[in-house]
C-alpha positions in Angstrom: 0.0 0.0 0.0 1.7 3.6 -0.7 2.0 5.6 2.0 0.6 9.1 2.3 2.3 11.7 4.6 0.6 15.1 5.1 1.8 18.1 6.6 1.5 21.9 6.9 4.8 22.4 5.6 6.7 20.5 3.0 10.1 21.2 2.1 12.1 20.3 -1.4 15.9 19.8 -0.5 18.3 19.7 2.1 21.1 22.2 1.6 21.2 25.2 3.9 18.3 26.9 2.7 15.9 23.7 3.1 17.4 23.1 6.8 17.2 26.9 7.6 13.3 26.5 6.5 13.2 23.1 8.5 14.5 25.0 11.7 12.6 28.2 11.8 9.3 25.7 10.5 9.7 23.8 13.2 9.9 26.1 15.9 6.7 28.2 14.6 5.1 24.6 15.2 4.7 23.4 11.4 6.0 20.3 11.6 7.8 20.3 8.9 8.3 17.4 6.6 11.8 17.5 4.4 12.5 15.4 1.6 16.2 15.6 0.9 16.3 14.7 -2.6 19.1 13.2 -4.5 21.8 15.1 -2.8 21.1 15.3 1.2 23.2 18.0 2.2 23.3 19.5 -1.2 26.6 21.1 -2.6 28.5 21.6 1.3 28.6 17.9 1.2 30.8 17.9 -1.7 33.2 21.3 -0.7 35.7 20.1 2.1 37.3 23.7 3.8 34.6 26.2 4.3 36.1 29.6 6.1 33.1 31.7 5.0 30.3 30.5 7.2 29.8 32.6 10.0 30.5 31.9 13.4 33.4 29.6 13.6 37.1 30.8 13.7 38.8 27.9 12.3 38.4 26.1 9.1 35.3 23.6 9.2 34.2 20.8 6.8 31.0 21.3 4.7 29.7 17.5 5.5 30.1 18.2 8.9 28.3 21.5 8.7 25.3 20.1 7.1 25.0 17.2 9.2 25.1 20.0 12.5 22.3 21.8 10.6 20.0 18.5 10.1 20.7 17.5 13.6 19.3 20.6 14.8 16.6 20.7 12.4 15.5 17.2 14.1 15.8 18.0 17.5 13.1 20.9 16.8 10.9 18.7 15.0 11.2 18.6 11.6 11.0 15.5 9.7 13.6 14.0 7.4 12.3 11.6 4.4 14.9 10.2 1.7 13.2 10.2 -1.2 13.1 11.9 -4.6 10.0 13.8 -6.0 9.5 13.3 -9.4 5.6 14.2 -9.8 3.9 17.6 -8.7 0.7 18.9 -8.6 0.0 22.5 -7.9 -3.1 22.9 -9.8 -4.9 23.4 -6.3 -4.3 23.1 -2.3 -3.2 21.4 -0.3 -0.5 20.2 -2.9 0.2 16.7 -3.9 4.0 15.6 -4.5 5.1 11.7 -5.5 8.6 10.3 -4.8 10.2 7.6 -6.8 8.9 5.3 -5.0 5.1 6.4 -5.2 4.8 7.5 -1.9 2.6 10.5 -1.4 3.1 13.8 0.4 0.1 15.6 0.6 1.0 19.8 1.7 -0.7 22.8 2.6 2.2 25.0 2.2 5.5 24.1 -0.4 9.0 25.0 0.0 11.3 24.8 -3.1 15.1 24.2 -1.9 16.4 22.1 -4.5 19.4 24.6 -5.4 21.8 24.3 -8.4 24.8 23.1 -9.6 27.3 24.1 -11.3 28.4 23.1 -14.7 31.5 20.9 -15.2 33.8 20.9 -18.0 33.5 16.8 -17.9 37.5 16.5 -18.9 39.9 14.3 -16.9 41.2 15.2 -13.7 38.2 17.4 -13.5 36.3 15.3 -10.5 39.7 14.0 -9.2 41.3 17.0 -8.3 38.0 19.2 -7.0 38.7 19.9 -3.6 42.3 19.4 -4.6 42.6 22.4 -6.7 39.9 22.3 -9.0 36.7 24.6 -7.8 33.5 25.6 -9.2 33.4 28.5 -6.6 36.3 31.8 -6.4 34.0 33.6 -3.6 34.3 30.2 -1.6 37.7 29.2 -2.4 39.8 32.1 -3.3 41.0 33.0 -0.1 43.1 29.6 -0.2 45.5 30.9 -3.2 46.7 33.5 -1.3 49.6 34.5 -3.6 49.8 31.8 -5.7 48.8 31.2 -9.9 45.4 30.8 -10.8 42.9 30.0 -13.9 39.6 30.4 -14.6 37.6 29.3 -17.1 34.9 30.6 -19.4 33.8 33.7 -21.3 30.4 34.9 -19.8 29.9 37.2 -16.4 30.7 34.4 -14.3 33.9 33.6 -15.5 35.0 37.8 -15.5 33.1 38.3 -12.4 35.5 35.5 -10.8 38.8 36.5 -12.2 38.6 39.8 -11.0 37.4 38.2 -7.4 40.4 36.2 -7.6 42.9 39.2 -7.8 42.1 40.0 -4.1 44.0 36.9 -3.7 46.2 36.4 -6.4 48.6 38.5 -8.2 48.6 36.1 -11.8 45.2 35.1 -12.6 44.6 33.8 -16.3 41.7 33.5 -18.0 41.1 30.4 -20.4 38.4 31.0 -23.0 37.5 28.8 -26.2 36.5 31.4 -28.3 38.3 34.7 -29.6 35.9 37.5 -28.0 34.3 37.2 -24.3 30.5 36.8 -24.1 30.7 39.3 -20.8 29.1 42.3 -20.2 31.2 45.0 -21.5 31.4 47.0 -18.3 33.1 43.4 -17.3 35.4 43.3 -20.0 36.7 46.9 -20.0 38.0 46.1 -16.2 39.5 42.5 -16.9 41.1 44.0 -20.1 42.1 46.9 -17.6 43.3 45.1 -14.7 47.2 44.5 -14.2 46.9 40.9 -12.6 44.9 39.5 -15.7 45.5 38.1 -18.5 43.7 36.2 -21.5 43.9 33.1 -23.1 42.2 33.1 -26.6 40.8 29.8 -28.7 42.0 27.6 -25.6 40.3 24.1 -24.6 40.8 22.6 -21.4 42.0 19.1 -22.4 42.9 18.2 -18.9 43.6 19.1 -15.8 47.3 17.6 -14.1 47.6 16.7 -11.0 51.1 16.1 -8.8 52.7 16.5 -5.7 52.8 14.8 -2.0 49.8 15.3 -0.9 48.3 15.6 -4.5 46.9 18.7 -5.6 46.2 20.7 -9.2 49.8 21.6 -10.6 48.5 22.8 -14.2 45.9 22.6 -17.6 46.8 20.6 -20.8 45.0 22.9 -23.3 43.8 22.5 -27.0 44.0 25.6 -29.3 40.6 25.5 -30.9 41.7 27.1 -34.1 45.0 25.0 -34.7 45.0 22.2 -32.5 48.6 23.0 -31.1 48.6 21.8 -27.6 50.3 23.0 -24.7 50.2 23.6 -20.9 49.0 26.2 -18.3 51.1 25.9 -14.8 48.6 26.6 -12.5 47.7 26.4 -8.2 44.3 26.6 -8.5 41.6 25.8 -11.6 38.0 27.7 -11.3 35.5 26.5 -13.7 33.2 29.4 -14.5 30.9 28.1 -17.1 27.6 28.3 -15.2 25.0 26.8 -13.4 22.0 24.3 -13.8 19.2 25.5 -11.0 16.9 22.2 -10.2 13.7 23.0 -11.9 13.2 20.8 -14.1 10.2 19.6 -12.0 8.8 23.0 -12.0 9.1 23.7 -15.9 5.6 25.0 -17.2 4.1 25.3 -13.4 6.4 28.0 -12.1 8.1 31.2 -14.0 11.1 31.5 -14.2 14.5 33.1 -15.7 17.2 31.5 -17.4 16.2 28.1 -15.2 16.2 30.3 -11.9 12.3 30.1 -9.9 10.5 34.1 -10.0 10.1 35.4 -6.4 8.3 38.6 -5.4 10.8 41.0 -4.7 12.1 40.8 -1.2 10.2 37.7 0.1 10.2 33.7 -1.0 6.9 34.3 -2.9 6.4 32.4 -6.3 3.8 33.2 -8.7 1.1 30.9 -6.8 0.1 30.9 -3.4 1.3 28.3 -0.9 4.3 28.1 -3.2 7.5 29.2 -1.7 11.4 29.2 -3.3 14.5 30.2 -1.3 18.3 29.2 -1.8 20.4 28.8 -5.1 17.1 27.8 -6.9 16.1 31.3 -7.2 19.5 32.8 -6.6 21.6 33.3 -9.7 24.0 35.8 -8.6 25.1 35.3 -4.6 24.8 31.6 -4.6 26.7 31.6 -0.9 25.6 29.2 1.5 24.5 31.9 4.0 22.5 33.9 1.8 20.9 30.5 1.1 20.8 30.2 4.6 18.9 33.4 5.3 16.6 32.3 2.4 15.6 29.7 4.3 14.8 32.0 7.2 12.8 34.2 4.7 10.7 30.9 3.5 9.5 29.9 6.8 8.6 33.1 7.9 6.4 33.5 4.8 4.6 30.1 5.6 4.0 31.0 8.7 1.9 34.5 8.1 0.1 32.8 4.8 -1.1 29.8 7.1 -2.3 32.3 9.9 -3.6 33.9 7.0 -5.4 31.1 5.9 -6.3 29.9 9.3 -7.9 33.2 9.9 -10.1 33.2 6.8 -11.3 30.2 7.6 -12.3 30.8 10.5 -13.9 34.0 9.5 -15.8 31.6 7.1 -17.0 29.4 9.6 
């Protein structure tokens, strides 16, 4: 028989946003039910150092920060399910979600979490060597090439945006682009092509990236011109991939606005375009994408359930 769970408060994702929501749901007595989704934990679970989360001195590990962050969630109350949604129906409330494996979670109140990810260049050494040298995030892990060689690769905003992050850091930052002009703003461009600490590499592939040294780590790129094929090699600390990100929406596609992938908030809440629908973290963030603004998100999300379901609770009432 498939099981039904029902709740005031249901909550797509577990990354800081969803566990933020979970918290602050909890504690306004929502009961809220998370489902965690393919990633539980989302992208912290996969970054090792993190020196940018506020309120510890020293160096933690993202795992070990997520796992703090469902414990407490728990210990409040809210409820974790593994599972995977891959059916939703908003045509009307309370909301009816289905997981892989049929069961079915019946909600007064949704909160999308599901974040994004960002795009890989697929090449070898890529997955190896992340956490080793190879990152998808400069405002996350620039601070740790403090004075040494970096790359970054990619043409759009992103890609500009991070190289001239990365000069804060580093005093030789390349950028790596396979194609002869940038795709960047041109505000963008005039300060890369402006800045000292920059410089350009034109019609370049990244074939792979090298690894070496005891304890391993990134040591350089094997590139690919894309006009002659010539080969050659990028010494390099630290490798930023800059090529964009994929927000999780695909469930949403054709039920929810949204822009370039990225779920349409009201301005200055967690509001989507129908009510009871909620959207806080990297799914709707396309340009801070920091686990504490996700974090605050969260915050945002539950505090908007809770004033539409005393909303609700009120009119109905009134009603009665």
């Amino acid at each position: 028989m498939t099981a039904t769970h029902s709740t005031r408060m249901l909550i797509l994702g577990s990354g800081p946003a969803g566990l933020s929501a979970a918290i602050y749901g909890a504690r306004a007595g929502l009961a809220p039910i998370v489902v965690q989704g393919m990633q539980p934990g989302g992208q912290l679970t996969i970054t090792t150092d993190v020196e940018n989360y506020p309120g510890f001195k020293d160096v933690i590990q993202g795992p070990w920060l997520m796992e703090q962050m469902q414990a407490q969630a728990e210990h409040v109350g809210a409820q974790m399910m593994y599972d995977q949604i891959v059916d939703v129906d908003l045509s009307e409330r309370p909301f009816r979600l289905r997981g892989d494996g049929g069961t079915l979670y019946v909600a007064d109140t949704l909160v999308i979490c599901t974040g994004a990810q960002a795009k890989w260049l697929g090449v070898e050494g890529e997955e190896h060597l992340q956490g080793k040298g190879v990152s998808a995030c400069a405002t996350c892990d620039g601070f740790f090439y403090r004075g040494k060689k970096v790359v970054v690769i990619g043409g759009g905003n992103t890609a500009v945006e991070e190289a001239l992050y990365l000069t804060n850091h580093s005093h030789d930052v390349t950028l790596i682009h396979r194609r002869d002009s940038l795709r960047a703003e041109k505000i963008l461009q005039q300060r890369l092509h402006a800045h000292p600490n920059i410089k350009v590499l034109w019609n370049k592939a990244v074939d792979r990236f090298v690894g070496g040294g005891t304890p391993e780590g990134l040591v350089g790129v094997d590139l690919i011109d894309t006009v002659t094929g010539e080969r050659s090699h990028e010494p390099t600390d630290g490798g930023f991939v800059a090529i964009g990100h994929h927000p999780a929406t695909e469930l949403f596609t054709g039920k929810l606005p949204t822009d370039e992938g990225y779920l349409l908030v009201e301005k200055g809440t967690t509001h989507t375009a129908i009510p009871g629908v909620f959207a806080a973290g990297d799914v709707t963030d396309k340009i801070y994408r920091q686990a504490v603004t996700a974090a605050g998100m969260g915050c945002m999300a539950a505090l908007d359930v809770e004033k539409f379901l005393a909303e609700q609770d009120f009119e109905a009432m009134v009603e009665a």
